[in-house]
N, C-alpha and C positions, 0 to 999 in steps of 0.2 A: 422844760422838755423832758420828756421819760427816756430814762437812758435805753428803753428798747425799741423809740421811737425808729423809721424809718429814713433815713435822708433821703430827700426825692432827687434823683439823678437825670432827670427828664421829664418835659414835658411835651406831651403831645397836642398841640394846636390845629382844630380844625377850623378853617374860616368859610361860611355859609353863606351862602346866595340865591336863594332862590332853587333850592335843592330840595323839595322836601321829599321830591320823588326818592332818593338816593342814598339822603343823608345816615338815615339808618342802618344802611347796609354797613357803610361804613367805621360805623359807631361799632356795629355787633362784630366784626370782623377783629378791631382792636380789641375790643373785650375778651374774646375767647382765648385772646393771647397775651391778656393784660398779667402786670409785675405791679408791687407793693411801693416800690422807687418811683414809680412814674406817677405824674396827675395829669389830666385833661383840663384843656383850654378848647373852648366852643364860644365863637364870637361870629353872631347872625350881623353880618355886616350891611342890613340895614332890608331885608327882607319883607317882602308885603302878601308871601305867601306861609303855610303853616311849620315850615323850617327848626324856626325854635321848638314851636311844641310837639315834635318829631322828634329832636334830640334830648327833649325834658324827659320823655318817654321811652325812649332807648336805653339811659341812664337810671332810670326810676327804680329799677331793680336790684341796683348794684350800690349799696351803702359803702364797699369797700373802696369804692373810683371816687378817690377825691378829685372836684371838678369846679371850674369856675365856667360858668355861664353868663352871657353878657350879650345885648341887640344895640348896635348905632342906631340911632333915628334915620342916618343917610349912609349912603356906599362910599366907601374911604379908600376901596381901591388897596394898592400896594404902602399905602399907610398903616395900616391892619397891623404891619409884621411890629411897629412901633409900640403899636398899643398892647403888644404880647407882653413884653420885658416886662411892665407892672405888675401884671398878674401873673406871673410866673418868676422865680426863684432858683429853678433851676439852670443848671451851665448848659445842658442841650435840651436845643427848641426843636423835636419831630414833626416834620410838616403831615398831616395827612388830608388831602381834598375830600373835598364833601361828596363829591360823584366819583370816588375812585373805592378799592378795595384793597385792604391791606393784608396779603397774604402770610397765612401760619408761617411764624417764624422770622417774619419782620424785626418786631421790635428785638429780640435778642441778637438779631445778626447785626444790626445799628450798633447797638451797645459795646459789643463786641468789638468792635472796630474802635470804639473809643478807648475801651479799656485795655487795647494789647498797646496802644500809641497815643503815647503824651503828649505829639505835637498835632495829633489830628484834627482836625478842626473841622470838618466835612465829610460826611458819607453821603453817597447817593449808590444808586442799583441800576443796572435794567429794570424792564416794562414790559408787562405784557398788554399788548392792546386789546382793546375787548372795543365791540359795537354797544350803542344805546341799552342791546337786551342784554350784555354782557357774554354775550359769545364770542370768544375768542380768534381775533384777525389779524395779530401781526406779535411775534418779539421786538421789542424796537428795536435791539442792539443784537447782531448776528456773528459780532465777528470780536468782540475785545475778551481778555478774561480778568479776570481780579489785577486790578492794578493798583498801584500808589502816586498819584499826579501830584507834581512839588515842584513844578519848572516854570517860575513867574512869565520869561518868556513864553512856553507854550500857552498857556492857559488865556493872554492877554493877544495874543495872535489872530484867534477868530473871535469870531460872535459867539458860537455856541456848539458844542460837540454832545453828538448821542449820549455821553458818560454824565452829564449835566442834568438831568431829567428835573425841574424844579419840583415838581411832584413826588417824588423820591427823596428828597432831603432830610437829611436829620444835621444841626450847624451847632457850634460854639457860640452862644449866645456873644461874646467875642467882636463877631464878624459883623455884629448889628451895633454894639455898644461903643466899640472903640474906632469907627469909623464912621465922619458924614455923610447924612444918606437925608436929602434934599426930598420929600417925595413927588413935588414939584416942576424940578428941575429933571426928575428921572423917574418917570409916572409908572412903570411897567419892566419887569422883568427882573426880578431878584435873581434867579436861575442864572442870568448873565452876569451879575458883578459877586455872585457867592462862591463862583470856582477860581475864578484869578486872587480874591482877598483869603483863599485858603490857601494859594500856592505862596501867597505874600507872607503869609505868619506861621507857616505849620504845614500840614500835610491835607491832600484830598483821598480820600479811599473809594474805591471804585466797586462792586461786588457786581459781578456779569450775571450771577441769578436773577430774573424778575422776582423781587419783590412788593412790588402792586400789579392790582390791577387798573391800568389807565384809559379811562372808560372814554370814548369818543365819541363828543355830538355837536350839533352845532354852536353851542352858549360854553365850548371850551374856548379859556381864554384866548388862547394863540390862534384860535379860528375867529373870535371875535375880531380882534385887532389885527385881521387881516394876513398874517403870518402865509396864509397858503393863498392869496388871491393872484389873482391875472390881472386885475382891474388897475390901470395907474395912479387912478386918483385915491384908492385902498393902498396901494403898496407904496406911495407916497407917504401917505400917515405912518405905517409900519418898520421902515426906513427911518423915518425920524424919532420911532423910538425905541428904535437900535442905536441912533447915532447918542442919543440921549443915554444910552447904557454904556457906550465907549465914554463919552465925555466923564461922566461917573468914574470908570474906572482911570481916567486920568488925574479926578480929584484924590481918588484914594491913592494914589502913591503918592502926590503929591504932601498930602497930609501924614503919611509915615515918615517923608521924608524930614517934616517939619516937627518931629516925636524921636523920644530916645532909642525908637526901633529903624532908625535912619539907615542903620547897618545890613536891614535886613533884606532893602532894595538893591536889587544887581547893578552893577554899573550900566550906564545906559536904557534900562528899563524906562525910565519917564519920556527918553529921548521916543522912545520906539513904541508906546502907546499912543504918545502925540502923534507919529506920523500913522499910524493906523487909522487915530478920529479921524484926521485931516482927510487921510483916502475914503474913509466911510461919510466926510460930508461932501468932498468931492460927487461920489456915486448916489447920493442925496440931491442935491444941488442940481444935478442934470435931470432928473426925473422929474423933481418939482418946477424948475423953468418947463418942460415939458408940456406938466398938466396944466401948468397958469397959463401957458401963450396958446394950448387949445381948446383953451375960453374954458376949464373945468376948474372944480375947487377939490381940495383936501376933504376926502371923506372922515366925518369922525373915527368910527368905528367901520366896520361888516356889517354890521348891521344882520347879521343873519347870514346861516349857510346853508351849501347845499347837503342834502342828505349823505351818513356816513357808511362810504361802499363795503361792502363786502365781497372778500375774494370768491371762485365758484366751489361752491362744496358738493363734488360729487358720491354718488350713492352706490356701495358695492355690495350688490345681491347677496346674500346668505348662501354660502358653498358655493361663493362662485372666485375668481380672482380677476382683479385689474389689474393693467401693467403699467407703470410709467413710459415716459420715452415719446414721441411725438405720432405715433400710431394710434394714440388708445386717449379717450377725452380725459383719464388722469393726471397724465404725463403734462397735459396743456396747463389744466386748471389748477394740476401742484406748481406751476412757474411761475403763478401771479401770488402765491403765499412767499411770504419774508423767507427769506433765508435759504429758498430751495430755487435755482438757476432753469432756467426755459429749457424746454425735454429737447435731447438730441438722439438721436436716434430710439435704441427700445432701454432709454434711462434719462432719471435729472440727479443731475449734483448739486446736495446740499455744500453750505457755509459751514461753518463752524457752529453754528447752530443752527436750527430751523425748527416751524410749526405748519403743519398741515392738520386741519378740520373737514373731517367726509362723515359720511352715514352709512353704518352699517346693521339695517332693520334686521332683531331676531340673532345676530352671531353671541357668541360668547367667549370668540377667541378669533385673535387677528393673529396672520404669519405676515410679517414684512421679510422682502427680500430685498436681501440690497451686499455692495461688493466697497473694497478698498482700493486705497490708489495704488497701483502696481509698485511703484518704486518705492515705498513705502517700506516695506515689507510687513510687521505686524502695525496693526495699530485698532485703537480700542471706539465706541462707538456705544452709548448709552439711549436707552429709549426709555418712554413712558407715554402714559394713557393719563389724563389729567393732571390732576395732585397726588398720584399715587405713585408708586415704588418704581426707582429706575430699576432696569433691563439691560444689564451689559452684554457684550460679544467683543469676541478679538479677533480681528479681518487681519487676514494674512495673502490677500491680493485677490485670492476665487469668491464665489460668491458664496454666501450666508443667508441663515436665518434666521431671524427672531422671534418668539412665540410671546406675547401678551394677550391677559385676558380683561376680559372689557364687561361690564354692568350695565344692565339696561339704563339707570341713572347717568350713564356717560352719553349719551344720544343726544344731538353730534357728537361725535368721538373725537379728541384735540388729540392730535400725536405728537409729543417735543419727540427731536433729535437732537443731539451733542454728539460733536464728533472733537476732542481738546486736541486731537494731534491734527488739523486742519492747516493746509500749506499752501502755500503760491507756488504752482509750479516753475516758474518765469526764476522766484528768485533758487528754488532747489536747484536750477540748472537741468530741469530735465525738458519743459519747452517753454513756448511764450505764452503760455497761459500767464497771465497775470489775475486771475479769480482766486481767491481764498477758499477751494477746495476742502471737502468733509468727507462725505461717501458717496456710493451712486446709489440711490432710489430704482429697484428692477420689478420689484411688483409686493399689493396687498391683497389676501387672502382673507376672507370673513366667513369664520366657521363655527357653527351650529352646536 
């Protein structure tokens, strides 16, 4: 090896399916934020449309992406993550999906997190949801900020918390190698057993920025298997393989426990995983006598879903102003986007974060107006127009402005709000508000 070789610190695995609509975007996205430490893993896991030769071609340009390329003859499913370790070398596996986008500054904010923290063993992010065409419809996570998760109790308590995004993962090769992982016996859901086997050996790192984009359509997995159905004989199947994720995480403490890491299981952790399967096949167990005794079967899959909604995106005239608040169709249709609460009077209060998408044909500059929480007294309040430059103000109770300017290229217009000093009034002691309060939303202005 030349001593001015590079040590590869990461690898980034994309697993392919039937994507070739997408696949590229995603390719190029990584590229333009690509590092010398990293190589790429692309495994078409067993595709019969042009996928691979989409991603041979996304790469073809770039001598410097060292890359292994590989196609199953059949789809292997959550077995895939197995077939990674051999061809990669590296201590951390970057998950990136074939239909998602990985936004500037990804891979360094990943790294990051590994390299301030020797016990880390898992990074994930926020999400920003985007539709089919990649128009942006929801933050996933409205309300956490940069955390550290390392409480084997918490993490083993539920099935799944927004902070989990399996699409967002970057893991300790670790957390695959030194723990039995059946893919048979637990067909579905790595996302579920990779946060508790982080808080088992090391740390989880959380980053409340979206750093993808999580593209939403019908053939995503968790819409596949059923994740959002009504149906009993769907959420039958879906049930079972969540109970199949618990079971999993009872085999992995069980096996630490049986390893000179024995020390690292809390006292009564195993007791207290068991009783969680047990209550999650309990609520199994009744569902499925359910759909057997009204004469129904276990659906495989979904089988297909329905189209992905989008909230309403209203259009504000050029030199004209909309107001939030329950008088004006803004106010209605800012209450169905993530992170901004149903219009009460002539305002809506955001969360701790929030995204609104409108149109504003011909402006060149929006004025939002919006106020702080009175008891408060100062507190600060960030905006921006896309991928481009935050917008501060410091609200001191009256109300304010903010002036952004906006490119015909931003048409729809995505507006993020942060609001980091976001509170419960319930628990401030000033009432029973119990919402996680940001700012108030009072009106946008689109000017010429």
């Amino acid at each position: 090896m030349s001593s001015s070789a590079v040590v590869c610190r990461a690898s980034v695995v994309i697993s392919v399916y039937e994507n070739e609509r997408w696949i590229a975007q995603q390719i190029e996205s990584l590229l333009e934020q690509w590092r010398p430490d990293i190589d790429l893993v692309i495994i078409d896991d067993g595709s019969s449309d042009r996928s691979l030769q989409v991603a041979l071609d996304a790469i073809a340009t770039r001598p410097d992406v060292s890359a292994v390329v590989v196609r199953n003859d059949r789809r292997s499913g959550l077995a895939v993550i197995q077939q990674v370790l051999p061809l990669s070398k590296a201590e951390i596996i970057i998950q990136a999906d074939s239909d998602d986008v990985s936004l500037p500054g990804r891979l360094d904010a990943i790294l990051s997190r590994f390299d301030a923290d020797p016990e880390c063993k898992l990074v994930t992010s926020n999400a920003l949801r985007t539709s089919m065409e990649g128009l942006p419809i929801a933050i996933e996570d409205v309300e956490h900020d940069d955390c550290i998760l390392k409480d084997p109790f918490d993490a083993v308590s539920k099935i799944f918390d927004v902070r989990w995004i399996g699409a967002t993962s970057a893991f300790h090769r670790s957390l695959i190698e030194d723990f039995p992982l059946d893919t048979v016996l637990c067909p579905y859901g790595l996302d579920l057993i990779l946060g508790p086997r982080a808080s088992l050996v090391g740390t989880h790192h959380y980053i409340c920025e979206p750093l993808i984009e999580w593209r939403q359509h019908p053939r995503n997995t968790h819409r596949v298997e059923g994740a959002l159905s009504t149906n009993n004989a769907v959420k039958d199947r879906y049930l079972y393989l969540e109970l199949a994720a618990w079971a999993q995480r009872v085999r992995d403490i069980e096996h630490l426990l049986s390893t000179a890491s024995a020390s690292a299981v809390p006292e009564g952790l195993l007791e207290f995983a068991r009783a969680k399967f047990m209550h999650q096949f309990a609520e199994w167990s009744l569902l499925h006598n359910e759909v057997i005794s009204s004469g129904g079967q276990t659906a495989p899959t979904l089988g297909g879903a329905t189209a992905i909604s989008v909230p309403p995106i209203v259009t504000i005239a050029a030199n004209t102003t909309r107001y939030f608040g329950a008088s004006d169709v803004l106010g209605n249709a800012a209450g169905q986007w993530a992170g901004i609460f149903p219009p009460e009077d002539d305002w809506n209060w955001t969360g701790r974060r929030g995204l609104l998408v409108f149109r504003a044909p011909g402006a060149r500059t929006i004025r939002v107006t919006l106020s702080g929480l009175l008891f408060l007294g100062e507190q600060s309040v960030s905006l921006r127009i896309g991928g481009g430059d935050w917008v501060s103000a410091t609200l001191s109770g009256g109300i304010s402005t903010v002036t952004l300017n906006i490119e015909p290229t931003h048409e729809p217009i995505t507006l993020r709000i942060e609001a980091p000093s976001a509170v419960r009034p319930s628990q401030a002691g000033y009432n029973e508000d119990n919402r996680c309060l940001g700012v108030c939303l009072r009106s946008i202005e689109a000017i010429t």
